[in-house]
C-alpha positions in Angstrom: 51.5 88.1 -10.4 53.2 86.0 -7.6 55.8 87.1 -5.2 58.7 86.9 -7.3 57.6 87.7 -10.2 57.0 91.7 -9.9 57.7 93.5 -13.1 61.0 94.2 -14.0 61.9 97.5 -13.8 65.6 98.0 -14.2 67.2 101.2 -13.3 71.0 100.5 -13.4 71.5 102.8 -10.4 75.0 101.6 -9.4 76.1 101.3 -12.9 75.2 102.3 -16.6 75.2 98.5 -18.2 74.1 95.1 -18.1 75.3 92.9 -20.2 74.6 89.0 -20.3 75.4 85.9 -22.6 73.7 82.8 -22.2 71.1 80.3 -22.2 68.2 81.0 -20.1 64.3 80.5 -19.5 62.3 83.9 -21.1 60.5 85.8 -18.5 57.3 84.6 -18.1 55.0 87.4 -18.1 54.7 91.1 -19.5 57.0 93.4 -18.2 59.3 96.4 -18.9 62.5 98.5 -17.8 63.2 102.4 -17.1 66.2 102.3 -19.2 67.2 100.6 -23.2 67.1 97.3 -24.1 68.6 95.3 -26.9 68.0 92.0 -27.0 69.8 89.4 -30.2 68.4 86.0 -30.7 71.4 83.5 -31.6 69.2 80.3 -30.9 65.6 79.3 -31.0 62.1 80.2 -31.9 59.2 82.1 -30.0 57.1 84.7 -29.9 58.1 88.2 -29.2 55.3 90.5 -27.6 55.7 94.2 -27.7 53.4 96.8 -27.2 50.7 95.2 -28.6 52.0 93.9 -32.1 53.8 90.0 -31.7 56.8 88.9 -33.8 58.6 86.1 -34.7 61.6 85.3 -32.4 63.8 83.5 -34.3 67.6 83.4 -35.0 69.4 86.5 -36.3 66.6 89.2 -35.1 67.3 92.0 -32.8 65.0 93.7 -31.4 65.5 97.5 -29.2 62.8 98.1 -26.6 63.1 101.8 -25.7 62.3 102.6 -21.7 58.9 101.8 -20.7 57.8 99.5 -23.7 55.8 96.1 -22.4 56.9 93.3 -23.9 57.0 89.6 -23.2 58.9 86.5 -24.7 57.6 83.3 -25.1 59.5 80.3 -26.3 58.3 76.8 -26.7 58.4 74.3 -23.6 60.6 72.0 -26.0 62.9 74.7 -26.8 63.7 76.1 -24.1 66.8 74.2 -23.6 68.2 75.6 -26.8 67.0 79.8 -26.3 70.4 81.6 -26.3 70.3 85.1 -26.7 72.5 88.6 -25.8 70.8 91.0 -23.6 71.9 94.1 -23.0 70.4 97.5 -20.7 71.8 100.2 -21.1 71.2 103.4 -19.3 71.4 105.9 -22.1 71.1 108.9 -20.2 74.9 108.3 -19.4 76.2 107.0 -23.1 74.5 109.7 -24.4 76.5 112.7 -22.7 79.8 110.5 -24.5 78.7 110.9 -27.8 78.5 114.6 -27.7 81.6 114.2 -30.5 79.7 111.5 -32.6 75.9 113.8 -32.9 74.7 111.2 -36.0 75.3 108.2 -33.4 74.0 110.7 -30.1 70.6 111.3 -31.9 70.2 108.0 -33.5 70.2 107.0 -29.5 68.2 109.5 -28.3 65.5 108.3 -31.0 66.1 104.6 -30.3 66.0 105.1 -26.4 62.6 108.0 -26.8 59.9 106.5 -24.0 56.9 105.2 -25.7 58.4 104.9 -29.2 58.0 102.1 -31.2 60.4 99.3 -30.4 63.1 98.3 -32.8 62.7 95.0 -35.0 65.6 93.9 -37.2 66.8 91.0 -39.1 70.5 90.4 -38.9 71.1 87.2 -40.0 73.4 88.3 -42.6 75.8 89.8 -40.1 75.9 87.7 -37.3 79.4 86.3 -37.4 80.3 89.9 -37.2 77.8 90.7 -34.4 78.8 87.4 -32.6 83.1 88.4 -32.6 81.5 92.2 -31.3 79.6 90.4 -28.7 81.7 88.0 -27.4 84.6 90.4 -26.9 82.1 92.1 -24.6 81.0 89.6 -22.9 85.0 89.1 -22.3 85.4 92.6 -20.9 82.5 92.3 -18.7 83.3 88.8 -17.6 86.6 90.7 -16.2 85.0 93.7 -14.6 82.5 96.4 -15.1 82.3 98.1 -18.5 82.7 101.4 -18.3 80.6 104.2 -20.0 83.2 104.1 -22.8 83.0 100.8 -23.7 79.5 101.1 -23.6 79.8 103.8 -26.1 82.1 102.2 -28.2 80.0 98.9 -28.2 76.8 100.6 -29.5 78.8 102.9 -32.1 80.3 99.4 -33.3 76.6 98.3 -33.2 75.1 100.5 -35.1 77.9 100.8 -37.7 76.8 97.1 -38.6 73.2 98.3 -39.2 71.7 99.2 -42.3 70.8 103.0 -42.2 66.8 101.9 -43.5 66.8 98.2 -43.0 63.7 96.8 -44.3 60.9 96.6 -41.4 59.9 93.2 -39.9 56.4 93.1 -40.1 54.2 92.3 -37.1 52.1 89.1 -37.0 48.1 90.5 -36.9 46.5 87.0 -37.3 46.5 86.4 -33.7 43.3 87.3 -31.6 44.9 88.5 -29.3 46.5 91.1 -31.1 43.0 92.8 -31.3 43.0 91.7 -28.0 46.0 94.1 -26.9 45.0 97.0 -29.6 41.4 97.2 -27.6 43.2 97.6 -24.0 45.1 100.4 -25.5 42.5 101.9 -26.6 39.9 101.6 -23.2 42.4 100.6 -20.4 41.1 103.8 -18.7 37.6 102.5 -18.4 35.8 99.8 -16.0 36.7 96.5 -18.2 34.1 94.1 -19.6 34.5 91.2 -21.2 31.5 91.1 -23.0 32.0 94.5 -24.7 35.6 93.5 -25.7 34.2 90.4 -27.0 31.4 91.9 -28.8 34.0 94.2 -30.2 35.8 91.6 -31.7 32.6 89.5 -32.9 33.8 86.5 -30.9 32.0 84.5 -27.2 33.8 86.0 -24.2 35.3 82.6 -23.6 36.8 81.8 -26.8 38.1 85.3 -26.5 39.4 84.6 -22.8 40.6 81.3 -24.2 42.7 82.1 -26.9 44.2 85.3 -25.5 45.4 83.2 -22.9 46.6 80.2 -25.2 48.0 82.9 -27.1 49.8 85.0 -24.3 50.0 82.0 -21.7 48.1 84.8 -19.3 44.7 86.1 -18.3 43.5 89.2 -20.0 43.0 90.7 -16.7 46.8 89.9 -16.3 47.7 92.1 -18.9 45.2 94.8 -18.5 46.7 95.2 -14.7 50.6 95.5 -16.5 49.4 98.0 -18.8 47.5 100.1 -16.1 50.5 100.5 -14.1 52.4 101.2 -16.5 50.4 103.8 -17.6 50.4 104.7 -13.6 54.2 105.0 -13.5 54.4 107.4 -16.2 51.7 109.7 -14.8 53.8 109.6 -11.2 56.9 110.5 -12.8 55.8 113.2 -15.7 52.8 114.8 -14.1 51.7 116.2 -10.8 48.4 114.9 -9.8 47.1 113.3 -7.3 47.6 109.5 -6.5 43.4 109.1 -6.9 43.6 110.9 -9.9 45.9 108.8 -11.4 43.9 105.5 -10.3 40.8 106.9 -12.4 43.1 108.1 -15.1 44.5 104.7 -15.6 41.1 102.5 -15.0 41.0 101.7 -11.4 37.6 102.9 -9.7 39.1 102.6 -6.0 41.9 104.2 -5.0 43.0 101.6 -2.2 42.6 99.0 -5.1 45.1 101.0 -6.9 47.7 101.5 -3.6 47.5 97.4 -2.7 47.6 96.3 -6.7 50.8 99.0 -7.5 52.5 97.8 -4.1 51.7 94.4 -5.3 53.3 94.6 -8.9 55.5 97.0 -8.2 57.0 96.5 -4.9 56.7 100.0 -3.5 53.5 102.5 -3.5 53.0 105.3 -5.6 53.9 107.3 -3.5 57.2 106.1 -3.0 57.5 105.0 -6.9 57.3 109.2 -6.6 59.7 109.5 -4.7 62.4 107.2 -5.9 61.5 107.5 -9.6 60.5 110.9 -10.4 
C-alpha cells in the first residue's frame, strides 16, 4: 500500500454524514470504515468485493456495508468514465438515538449497521426513478450546508420505506478462484502463510493461484492477507484488552515490531494510538 493509499477508515468525527453524488474512479484497493455505508450504482459495471463473496456491480444495485466490512470495487478501465454512483456514511450511533419513536426503522438499523454482519445486496432497478428524486433532493440539501441528524433520519426512513421488507437475495459470484482464495484467509489469516499450502488447498500451482487472484482482484494475495490482518488487529484493540504482542500473534504476525511498522504503515497511527483514539 503506497503513501496515500492507507485504508479508509472513516469516523465522521466532526459530523454524522457524508453524502456524495458523482462520477468518480473506485478505490483501488480493499478497504473499510468505522461507521455505515450505502453505496447505489446509477451507471456502469464492475465487480463488487465484500468480505469474501464478489458481486456484480451493475446499475440499480445497492449495496450496505455495515462498520468494519472489507470490501473493494473494481470497475473496468474503459468504464470508468461512465461509474456514477451515491455514497453515503453514515454514523449510526447518532441516527439511531432519533428513531427512538420509529423502533421498526431503529432496529432495522441497528441490524443493518451490526459490525461484522453480512453486508447488504439489493437490486433496485425497479425503483430507481423514485430513489434518484430521494437522492437528488439530498444531494440539494447537502450541496447547501451540512445535513443534520434529522435529515439523516428522515433520508434513511424514506430509504427503507422504498425497500421490500424480504427482497429476494443477490446471489454471490463463486466461480472466481479467488473467492476460495478469500474463504481460505478467513479461515488461516492467524497462522504463518504459505502459498504452497493455500495452493494445494485449492488443487491449483501456486502461480496460477498467485496469478489469477491477482488478475481477479488487481492485488497480490499478500496484499489482502495484510488488510484483513489489521483489520482483525483493529477490532481486537478496540473490544479486548490484551496486549499489542498478543494481538500481533492473534492476527498472524510472528514479530511484534513487524506488526507496529506494517499497522503504522496501513493505518497511519500505531496500535497503540489506534487504542487510544478508537477504543
Amino acid at each position: 500500500m503506497v503513501e496515500d493509499e492507507r485504508l479508509e477508515l472513516i469516523a465522521l468525527k466532526d459530523s454524522i454524514v457524508s453524502f456524495s453524488r458523482l462520477f468518480a474512479n473506485p478505490v483501488r484497493y480493499h478497504h473499510w470504515h468505522q461507521c455505515l455505508e450505502v453505496l447505489y450504482v446509477e451507471e456502469g459495471y464492475g465487480v463488487v468485493m465484500v468480505g469474501n463473496k464478489q458481486y456484480t456491480m451493475r446499475p440499480g444495485r445497492l449495496f450496505i456495508f455495515p462498520p468494519f466490512t472489507i470490501h473493494k470495487i473494481m470497475v473496468e478501465e474503459g468504464a470508468r468514465d461512465c461509474y456514477r454512483r451515491t455514497i453515503i456514511h453514515v454514523d449510526h450511533h447518532a441516527v439511531l438515538n432519533i428513531l427512538k419513536e420509529f423502533p421498526q426503522n431503529q432496529h432495522q438499523l441497528q441490524q443493518l449497521s451490526q459490525r461484522g454482519s453480512d453486508a447488504v445486496v439489493l437490486d433496485a432497478a425497479n425503483i430507481h426513478q423514485h430513489i434518484d428524486h430521494l437522492f437528488s433532493s439530498y444531494a440539494a440539501r447537502a450541496a447547501g450546508g451540512a445535513l443534520s441528524a434529522e435529515h439523516v433520519a428522515c433520508l434513511l426512513l424514506s430509504l427503507f420505506g422504498m425497500l421490500p421488507e424480504n427482497p429476494p437475495a443477490v446471489s454471490a459470484d463463486t466461480s472466481r478462484l479467488s473467492t476460495l482464495v478469500l474463504f481460505w484467509i478467513e479461515d488461516h489469516y492467524m497462522e504463518k502463510f504459505s502459498l504452497a499450502r493455500l495452493a494445494a488447498a485449492l488443487e491449483r500451482s501456486k502461480s496460477y493461484v498467485s496469478r489469477r487472484f491477482q488478475v481477479e482482484t488487481g492485488e497480490m494475495i499478500h496484499d489482502y492477507l495484510t488488510t484483513f490482518r489489521l483489520r482483525k488487529s483493529c477490532e481486537l484493540l478496540m473490544q479486548t484488552s490484551h496486549s499489542i504482542q498478543q494481538i500481533a500473534l492473534m492476527v498472524g504476525f510472528a514479530e511484534v515490531t513487524y506488526f507496529i511498522s506494517t499497522f503504522r504503515k496501513g493505518m497511519g497511527e500505531t496500535p497503540l494510538q489506534y487504542r487510544k483514539n478508537h477504543g
